[in-house]
C-alpha positions in Angstrom: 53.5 99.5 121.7 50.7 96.8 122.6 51.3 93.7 123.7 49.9 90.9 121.8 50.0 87.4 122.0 51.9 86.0 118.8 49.4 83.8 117.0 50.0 81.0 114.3 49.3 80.6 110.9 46.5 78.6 111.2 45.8 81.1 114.0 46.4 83.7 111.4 44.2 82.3 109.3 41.2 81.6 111.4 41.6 85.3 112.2 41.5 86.8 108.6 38.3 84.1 107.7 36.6 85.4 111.0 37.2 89.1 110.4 36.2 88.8 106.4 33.0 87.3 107.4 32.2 89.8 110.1 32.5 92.7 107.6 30.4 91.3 104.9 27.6 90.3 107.4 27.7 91.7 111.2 26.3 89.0 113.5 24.0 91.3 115.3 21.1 91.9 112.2 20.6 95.8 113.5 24.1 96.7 112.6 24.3 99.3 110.4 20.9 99.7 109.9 19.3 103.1 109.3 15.4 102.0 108.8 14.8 100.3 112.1 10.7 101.5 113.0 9.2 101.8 115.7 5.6 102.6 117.2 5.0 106.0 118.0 2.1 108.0 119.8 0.5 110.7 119.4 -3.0 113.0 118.7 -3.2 115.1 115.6 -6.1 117.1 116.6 -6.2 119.0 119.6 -7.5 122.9 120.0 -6.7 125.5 122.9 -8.0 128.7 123.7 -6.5 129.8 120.7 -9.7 128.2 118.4 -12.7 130.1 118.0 -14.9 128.0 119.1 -13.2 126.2 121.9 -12.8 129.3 123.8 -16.1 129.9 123.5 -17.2 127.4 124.9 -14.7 128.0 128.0 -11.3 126.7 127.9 -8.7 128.8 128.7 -5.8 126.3 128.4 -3.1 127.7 125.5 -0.8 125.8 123.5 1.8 125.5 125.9 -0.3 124.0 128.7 -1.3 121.6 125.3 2.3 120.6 124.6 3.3 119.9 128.6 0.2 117.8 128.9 1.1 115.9 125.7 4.7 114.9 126.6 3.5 114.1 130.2 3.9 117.1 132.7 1.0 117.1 135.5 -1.7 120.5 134.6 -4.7 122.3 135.8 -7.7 121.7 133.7 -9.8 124.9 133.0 -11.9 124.1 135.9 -8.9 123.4 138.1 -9.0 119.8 138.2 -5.1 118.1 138.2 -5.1 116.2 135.1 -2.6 114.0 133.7 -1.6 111.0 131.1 -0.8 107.1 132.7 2.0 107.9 130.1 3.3 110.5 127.7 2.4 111.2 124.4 5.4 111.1 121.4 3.9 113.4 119.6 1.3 116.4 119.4 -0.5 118.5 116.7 -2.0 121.6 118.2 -4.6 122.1 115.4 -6.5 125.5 116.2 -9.1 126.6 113.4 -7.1 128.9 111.0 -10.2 131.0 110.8 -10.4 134.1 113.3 -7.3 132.1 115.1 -6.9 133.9 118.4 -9.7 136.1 118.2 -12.5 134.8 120.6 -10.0 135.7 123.7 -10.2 139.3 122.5 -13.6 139.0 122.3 -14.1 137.8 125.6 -11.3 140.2 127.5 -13.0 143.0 125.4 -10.3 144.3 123.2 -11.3 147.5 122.0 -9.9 146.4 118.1 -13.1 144.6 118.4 -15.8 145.8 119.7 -16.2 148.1 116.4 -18.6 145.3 115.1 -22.0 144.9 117.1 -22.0 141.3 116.7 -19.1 141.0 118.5 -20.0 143.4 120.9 -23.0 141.0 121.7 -21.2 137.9 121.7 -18.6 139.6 124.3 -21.7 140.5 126.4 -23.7 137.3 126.5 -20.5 135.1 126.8 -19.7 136.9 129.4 -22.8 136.8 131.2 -21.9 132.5 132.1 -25.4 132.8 134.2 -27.2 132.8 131.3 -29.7 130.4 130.6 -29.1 130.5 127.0 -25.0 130.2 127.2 -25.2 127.3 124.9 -27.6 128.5 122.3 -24.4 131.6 121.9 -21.8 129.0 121.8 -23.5 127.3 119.4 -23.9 130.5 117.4 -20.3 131.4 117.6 -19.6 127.5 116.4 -22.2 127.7 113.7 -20.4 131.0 112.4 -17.1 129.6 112.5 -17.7 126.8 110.2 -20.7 128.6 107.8 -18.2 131.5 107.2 -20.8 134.1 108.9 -18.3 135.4 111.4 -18.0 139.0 111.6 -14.9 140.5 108.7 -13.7 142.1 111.7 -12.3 138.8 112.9 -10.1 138.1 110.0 -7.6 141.5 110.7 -4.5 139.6 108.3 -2.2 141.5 110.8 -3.5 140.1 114.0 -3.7 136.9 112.2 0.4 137.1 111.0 0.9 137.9 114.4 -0.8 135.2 116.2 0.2 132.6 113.6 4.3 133.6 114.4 3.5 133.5 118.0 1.5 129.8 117.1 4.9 128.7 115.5 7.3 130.2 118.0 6.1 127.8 120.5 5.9 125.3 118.4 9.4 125.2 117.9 10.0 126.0 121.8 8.6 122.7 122.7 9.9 120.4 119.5 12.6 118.2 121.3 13.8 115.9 118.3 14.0 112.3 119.5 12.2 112.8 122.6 9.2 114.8 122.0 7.9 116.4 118.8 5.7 119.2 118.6 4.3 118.9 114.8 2.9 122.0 113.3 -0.5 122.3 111.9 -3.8 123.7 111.9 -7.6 123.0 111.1 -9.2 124.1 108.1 -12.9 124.3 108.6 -15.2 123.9 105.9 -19.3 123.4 106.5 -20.6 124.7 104.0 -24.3 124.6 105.0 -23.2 122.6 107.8 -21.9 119.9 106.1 -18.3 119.0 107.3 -15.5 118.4 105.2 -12.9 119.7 107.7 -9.0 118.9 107.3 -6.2 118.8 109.4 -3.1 120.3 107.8 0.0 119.1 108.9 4.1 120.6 108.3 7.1 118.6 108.0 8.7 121.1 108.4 9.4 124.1 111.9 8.3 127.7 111.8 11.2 128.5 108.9 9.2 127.3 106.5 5.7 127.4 108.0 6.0 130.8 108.3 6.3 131.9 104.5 2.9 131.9 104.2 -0.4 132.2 106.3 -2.7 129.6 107.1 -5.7 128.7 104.2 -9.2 129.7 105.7 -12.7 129.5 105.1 -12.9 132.9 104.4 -11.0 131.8 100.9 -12.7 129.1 99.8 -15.1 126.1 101.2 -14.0 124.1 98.3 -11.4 121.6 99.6 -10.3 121.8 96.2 -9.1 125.3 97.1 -7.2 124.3 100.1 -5.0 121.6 97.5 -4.5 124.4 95.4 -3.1 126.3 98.6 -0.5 123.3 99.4 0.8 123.3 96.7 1.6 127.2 96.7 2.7 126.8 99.9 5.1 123.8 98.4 6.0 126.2 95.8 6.9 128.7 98.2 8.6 127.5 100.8 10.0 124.0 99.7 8.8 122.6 102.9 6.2 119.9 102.5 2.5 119.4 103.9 -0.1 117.1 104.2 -4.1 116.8 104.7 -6.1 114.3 106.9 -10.0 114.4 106.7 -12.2 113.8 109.5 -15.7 113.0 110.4 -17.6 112.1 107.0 -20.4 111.2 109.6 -21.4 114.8 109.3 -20.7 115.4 105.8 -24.0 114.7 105.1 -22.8 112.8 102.1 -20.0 114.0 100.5 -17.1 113.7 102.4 -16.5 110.7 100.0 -18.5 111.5 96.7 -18.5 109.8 93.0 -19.5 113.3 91.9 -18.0 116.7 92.9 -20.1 117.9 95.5 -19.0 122.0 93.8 -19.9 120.7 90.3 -22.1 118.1 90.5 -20.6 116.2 87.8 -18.7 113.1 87.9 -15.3 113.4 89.8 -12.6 114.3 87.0 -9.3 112.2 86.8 -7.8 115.6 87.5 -9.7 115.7 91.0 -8.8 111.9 92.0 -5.2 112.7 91.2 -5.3 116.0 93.3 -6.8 114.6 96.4 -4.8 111.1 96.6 -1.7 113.4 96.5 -2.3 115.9 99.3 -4.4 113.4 101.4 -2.4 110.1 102.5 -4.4 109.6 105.9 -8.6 109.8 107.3 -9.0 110.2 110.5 -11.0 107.5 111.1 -12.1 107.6 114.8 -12.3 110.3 117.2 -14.6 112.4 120.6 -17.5 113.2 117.5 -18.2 109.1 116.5 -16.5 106.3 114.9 -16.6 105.9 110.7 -14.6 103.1 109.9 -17.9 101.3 108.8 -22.0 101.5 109.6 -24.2 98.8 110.3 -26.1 99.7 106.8 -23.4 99.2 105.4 -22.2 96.0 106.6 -24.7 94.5 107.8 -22.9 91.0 108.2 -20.3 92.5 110.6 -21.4 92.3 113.8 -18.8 95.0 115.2 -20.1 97.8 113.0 -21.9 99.7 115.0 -19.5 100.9 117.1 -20.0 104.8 118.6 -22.4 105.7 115.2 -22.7 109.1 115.0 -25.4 109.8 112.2 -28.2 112.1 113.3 -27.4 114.9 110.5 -24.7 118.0 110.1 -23.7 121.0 112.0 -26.8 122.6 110.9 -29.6 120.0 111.9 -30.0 118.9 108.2 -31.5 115.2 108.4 -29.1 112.6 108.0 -31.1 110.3 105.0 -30.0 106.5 104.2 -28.5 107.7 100.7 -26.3 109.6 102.6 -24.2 107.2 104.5 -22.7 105.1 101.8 -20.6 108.6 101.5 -19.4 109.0 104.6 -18.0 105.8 106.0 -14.2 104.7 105.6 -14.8 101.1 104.7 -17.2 101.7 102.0 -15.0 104.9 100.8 -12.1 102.4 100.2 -14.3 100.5 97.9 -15.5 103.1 96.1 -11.8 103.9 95.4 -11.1 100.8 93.2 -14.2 101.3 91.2 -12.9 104.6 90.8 -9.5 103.8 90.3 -10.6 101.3 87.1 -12.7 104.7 86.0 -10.3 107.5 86.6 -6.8 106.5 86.8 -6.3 107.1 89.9 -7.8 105.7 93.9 -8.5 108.9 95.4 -9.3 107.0 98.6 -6.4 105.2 98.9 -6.0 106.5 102.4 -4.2 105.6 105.4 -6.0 105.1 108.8 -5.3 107.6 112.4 -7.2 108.3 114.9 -7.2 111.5 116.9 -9.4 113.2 119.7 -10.7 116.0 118.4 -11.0 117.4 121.6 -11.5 121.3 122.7 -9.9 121.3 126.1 -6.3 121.5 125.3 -6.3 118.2 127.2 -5.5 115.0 124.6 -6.7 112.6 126.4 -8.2 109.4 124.6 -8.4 106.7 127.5 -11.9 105.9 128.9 -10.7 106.3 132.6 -9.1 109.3 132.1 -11.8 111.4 129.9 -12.0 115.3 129.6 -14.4 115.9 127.2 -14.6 117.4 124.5 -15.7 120.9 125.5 -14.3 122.7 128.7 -17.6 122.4 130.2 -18.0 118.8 129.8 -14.6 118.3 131.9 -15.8 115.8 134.5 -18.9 116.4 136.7 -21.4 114.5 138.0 -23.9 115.7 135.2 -22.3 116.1 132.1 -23.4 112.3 131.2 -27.0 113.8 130.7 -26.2 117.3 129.8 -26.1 118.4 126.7 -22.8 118.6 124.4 -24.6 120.5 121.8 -28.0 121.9 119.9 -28.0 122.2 115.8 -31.5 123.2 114.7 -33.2 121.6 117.6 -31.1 118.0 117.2 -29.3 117.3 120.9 -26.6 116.0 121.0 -26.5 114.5 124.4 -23.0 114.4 126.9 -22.6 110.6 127.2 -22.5 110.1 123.3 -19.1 111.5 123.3 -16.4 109.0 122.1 -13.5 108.6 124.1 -11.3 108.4 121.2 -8.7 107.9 119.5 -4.8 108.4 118.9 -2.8 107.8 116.1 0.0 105.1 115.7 3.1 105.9 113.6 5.3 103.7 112.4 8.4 105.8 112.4 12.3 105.9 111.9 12.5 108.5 114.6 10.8 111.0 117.2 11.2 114.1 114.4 9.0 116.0 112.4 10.7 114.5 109.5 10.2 110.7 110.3 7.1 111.1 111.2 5.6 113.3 108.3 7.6 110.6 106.2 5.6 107.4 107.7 2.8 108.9 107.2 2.7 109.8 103.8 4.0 106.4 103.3 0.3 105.8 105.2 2.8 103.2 107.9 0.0 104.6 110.7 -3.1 102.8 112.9 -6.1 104.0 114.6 -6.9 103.1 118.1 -10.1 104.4 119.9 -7.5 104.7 122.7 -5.5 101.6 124.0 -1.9 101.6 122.8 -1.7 98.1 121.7 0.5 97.1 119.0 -0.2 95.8 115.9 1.8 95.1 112.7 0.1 94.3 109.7 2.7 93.2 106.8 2.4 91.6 102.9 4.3 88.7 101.9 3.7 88.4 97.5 6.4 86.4 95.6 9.5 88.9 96.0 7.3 91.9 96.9 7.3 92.3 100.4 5.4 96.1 102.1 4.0 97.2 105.1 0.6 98.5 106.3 0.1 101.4 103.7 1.5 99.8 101.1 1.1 98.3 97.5 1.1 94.9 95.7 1.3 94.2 92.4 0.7 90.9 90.4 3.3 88.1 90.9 4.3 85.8 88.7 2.3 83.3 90.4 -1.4 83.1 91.3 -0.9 82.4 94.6 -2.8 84.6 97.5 -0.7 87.1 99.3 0.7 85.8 102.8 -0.5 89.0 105.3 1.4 88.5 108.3 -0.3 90.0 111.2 0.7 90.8 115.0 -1.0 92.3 117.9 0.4 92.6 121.1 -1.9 93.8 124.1 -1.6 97.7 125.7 0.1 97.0 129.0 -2.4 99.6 131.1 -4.8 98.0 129.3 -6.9 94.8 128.1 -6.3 91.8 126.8 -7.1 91.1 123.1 -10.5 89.4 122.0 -9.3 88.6 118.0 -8.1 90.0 115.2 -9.8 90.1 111.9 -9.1 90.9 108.5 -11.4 93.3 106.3 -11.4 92.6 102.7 -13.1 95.0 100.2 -12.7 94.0 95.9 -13.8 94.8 92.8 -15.5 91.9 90.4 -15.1 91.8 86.7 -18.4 93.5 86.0 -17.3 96.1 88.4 -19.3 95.7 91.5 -18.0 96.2 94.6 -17.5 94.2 97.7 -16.6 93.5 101.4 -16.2 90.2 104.1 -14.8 90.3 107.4 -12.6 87.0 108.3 -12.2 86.2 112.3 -8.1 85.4 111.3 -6.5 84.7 115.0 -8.6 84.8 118.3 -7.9 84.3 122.0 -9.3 81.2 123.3 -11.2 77.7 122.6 -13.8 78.7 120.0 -14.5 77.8 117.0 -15.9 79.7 113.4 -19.4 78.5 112.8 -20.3 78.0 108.9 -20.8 81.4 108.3 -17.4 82.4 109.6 -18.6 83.5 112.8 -16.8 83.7 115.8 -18.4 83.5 120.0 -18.3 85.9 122.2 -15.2 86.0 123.9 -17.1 86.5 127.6 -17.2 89.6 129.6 -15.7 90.3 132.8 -16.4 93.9 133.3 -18.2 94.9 136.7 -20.5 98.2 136.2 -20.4 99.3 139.9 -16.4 99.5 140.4 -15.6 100.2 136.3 -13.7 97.7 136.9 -12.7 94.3 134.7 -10.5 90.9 134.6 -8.0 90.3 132.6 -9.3 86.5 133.2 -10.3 85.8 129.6 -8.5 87.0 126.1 -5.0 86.7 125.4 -1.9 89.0 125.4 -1.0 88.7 121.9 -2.6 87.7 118.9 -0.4 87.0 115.9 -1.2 84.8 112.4 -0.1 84.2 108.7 -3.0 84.6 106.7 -4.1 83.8 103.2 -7.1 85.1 101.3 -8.8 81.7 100.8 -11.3 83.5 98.2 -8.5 85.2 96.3 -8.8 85.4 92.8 -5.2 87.0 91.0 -7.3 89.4 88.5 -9.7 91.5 91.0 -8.4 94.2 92.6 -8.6 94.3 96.5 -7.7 96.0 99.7 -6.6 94.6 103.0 -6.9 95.8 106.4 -6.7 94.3 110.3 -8.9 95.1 113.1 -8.4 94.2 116.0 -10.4 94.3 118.9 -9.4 94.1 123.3 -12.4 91.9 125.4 -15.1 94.3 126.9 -14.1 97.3 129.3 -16.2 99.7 131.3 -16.7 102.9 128.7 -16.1 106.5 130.4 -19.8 106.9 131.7 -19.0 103.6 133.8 -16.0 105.4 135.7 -18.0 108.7 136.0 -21.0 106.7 137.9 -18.5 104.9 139.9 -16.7 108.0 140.6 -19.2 109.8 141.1 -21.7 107.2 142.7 -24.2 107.7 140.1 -27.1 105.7 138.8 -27.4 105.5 135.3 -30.8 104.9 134.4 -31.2 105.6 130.9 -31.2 102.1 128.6 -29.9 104.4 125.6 -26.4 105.0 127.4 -23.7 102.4 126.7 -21.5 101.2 129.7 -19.3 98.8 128.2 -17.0 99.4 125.1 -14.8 97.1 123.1 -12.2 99.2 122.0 -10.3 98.3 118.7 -7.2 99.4 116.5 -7.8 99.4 112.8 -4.5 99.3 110.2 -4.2 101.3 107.6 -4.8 98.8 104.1 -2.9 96.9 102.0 -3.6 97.4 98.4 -3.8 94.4 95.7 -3.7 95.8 92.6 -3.2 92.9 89.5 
């Protein structure tokens, strides 16, 4: 029996009040709590040796030396340089090409399974052959037939493809570590059509139970991303897992990435299609190794910071990029377009999320300017792959410095799973960084409704603006923060659409001119050590904000930006590295690298 000290009524008492208060409202405000979120990291968009087109073009690390990277283990580049992250990643999609997954290795060893078609044959000769002068000009081919659907039938064996797909899921699973580390399921489906990209990531919730029932949607079906909804929701339908689809780089759509009329039909988009598209497609992948679309200086030509790593020379094919293109291919002006849309059809079918991802063909996700592999295997680092060439569609260079050393995506989540963070982001709780992991929330305060990034806002019963509560807190291995601004697209009454940038919270004594401009916060970077001070900015950034233009009946959308002060950019550390001169005028050496939120919808 215990003993315990005999207390007094009033003791009694104060002991019963103390206890009754305690269970109806724990002192610590986490007790109990299930929805507790934090920031998590991660790329959705990486390819091994196991893509087409990747191999091709050299690598040779697999999806293992992918996951071990990711979650922080030291590796050996294809070209056997020691390579690894300042700091782990939380999570990694390995997204190989669905489309002759596995195949270019064969092609390469010279599997015999293979070397029925003379195509291949060739291909296994001149890739071989890695003396060749015209080594790029085959890569380029094997590329170009990967994403026109011209690869040889012989590629798409459904056997060898079964077979590579359960091996692709096995390991997968092998390397999922709930809580710690998550290895996400996915793939790429690759559609250019003509050259045009309309590419999607496809993402599980689910392990290889599920993903498993069926096999990956390809090219070889269908171009029409249409088709690949259709496929989701078999899949859905089958296996009672859950997917999702994340579009990237509409800066080589050549216009259509983001159309009013259905680039298949030509006709005006149907309610049917906006309804299709905002259900399987919750996120763009806004930033990444092939350009930057959240906006182009065309578009918004009042925003100073548009044109950031613009990317907009034509498609996979060379096909001229023209001015009446790019209004359909940038996410800023896409999001716009959704609430005319919306008012038209029913339904936004750009009411997307933001991410950012690399993109990159190395099986090395690396995102940080200092730390930059490239996006093929054979623009690893080297003293020349600045000036060499990354790539050759129809005579257009693309040259090696214009690669972007971006991005990763930010996840809000409940938890390191596959669950949580499938869940966050179809709730569209997700940021893009070009590669700094600062952190930023970006929350809506609206008479009783209260949401996060993502989320929704309805009328209230007053006409007051929303209160958007925004916080930014510098990347620790990284620098400090210039501003933060707050990107406002609506829709008038006669149904014209808008957009304005407002400088919201900034580091530093300066002041908005009349036109709501903000100075330069200064620039401390020094070119010959790629090196800068963390001497100006500040370390966090945080603000309530009100829309001093709102108006209660137009519809709008909300995002932040935020942007660090001015770094060296990767071709800085390679010359210093390297002890290069950079001569060439066109080359950027300094970057100002920048999160963006996913939006907040106003809908009255």
């Amino acid at each position: 029996m215990l003993n315990r000290p005999l207390l007094s009524v009033a003791g009694l008492a104060l002991l019963v009040s103390f206890s009754t208060s305690a269970v109806a409202k724990p002192y610590s405000p986490y007790a109990s709590t299930e929805d507790s979120k934090r920031v998590l990291w991660g790329d959705t968009h990486l390819h091994t040796t196991l893509s087409l087109d990747a191999r091709a073009f050299g690598v040779e690390l697999d999806q293992e030396a992918a996951y071990r990277f990711a979650r922080g283990e030291q590796v050996t580049s294809t070209h056997g340089e020691a390579v690894k992250l300042a700091r782990p990643l939380d999570f990694l999609v390995v997204s190989d090409h669905s489309d002759a997954m596995g195949t270019m290795a064969e092609i390469i060893s010279g599997n015999e399974s293979f070397m029925t078609d003379e195509k291949v044959v060739d291909w296994n000769k001149r890739l071989n052959d890695t003396t060749a002068k015209d080594i790029l000009q085959t890569r380029m081919e094997v590329m170009r037939a990967l994403t026109n659907g011209s690869a040889p039938e012989i590629l798409f064996d459904s056997d060898f493809f079964a077979t590579t797909w359960q091996n692709y899921l096995q390991v997968a699973d092998q390397y999922n570590e709930p809580g710690r580390f998550t290895a996400m399921i996915g793939y790429e489906w690759t559609s250019s059509e003509g050259g045009d990209n309309l590419h999607r990531n496809v993402l599980y919730r689910d392990g290889a139970a599920k993903a498993g029932v069926m096999l990956p949607y390809t090219v070889a079906e269908s171009f029409n991303p249409e088709g690949l909804w259709d496929w989701m929701q078999r899949y859905e339908d089958a296996s009672q897992g859950q997917v999702l689809a994340i579009a990237h780089n509409g800066n080589i759509s050549n216009g259509i990435m983001f159309p009013e009329d259905n680039p298949v039909t030509g006709k005006p988009l149907s309610a049917e299609y906006a309804k299709t598209r905002a259900r399987w497609e919750p996120l763009y992948e806004v930033t990444q190794i092939k350009g930057d679309t959240e906006t182009h200086p065309m578009l918004s030509p009042n925003d100073e910071f548009a044109d950031y790593e613009t990317w907009a020379r034509g498609n996979f094919e060379g096909v001229p990029k023209t001015d009446a293109m790019i209004p359909f291919e940038y996410a800023r002006a896409a999001l716009t377009r959704g609430l005319r849309l919306d008012s038209k059809l029913g339904t936004n079918p750009y009411q997307f999320g933001m991410i950012g991802s690399t993109d990159s063909h190395t099986g090395l996700a690396t995102g940080d300017e200092d730390n930059f592999f490239g996006k093929m295997s054979y623009m690893e680092p080297r003293p020349g792959r600045w000036d060499g060439v990354l790539g050759d569609t129809g005579g257009q260079l693309t040259m090696g410095w214009e690669q972007t050393a971006s991005g990763y995506a930010a996840v809000w989540a409940t938890d390191n799973t596959r669950e949580a963070i499938f869940d966050a982001m179809m709730r569209r709780e997700t940021y893009a960084t070009t590669g700094p992991r600062m952190t930023v929330q970006f929350d809506a305060v609206h008479g009783k409704q209260q949401v996060p990034m993502g989320g929704e806002l309805g009328r209230s019963r007053n006409s007051k603006a929303p209160v958007f509560k925004v916080s930014a807190w510098k990347d620790p291995l990284s620098a400090n923060l210039d501003r933060v601004q707050i990107i406002k697209g609506w829709e008038n009454a006669d149904g014209a659409t808008q957009e304005k940038v407002f400088n919201v919270v900034w580091a530093g004594d300066r002041f908005l001119d009349a036109a709501g401009k903000l100075p330069a916060v200064g620039n401390t970077v020094d070119i010959k050590t790629a090196s800068y001070r963390n001497s100006i900015g500040a370390s966090q950034l945080a603000v309530d904000w009100q829309d001093p233009e709102f108006d209660a009946k137009q519809k709008a959308y909300y995002y932040a930006r935020v942007l660090e002060i001015p770094t060296p950019r990767w071709v800085a550390y390679d010359a210093m590295r390297f002890n290069l001169t950079i001569d060439n005028p066109e080359v950027p050496l300094i970057t100002q690298e920048r999160a963006y939120t996913s939006p907040i919808w106003y809908t009255p």
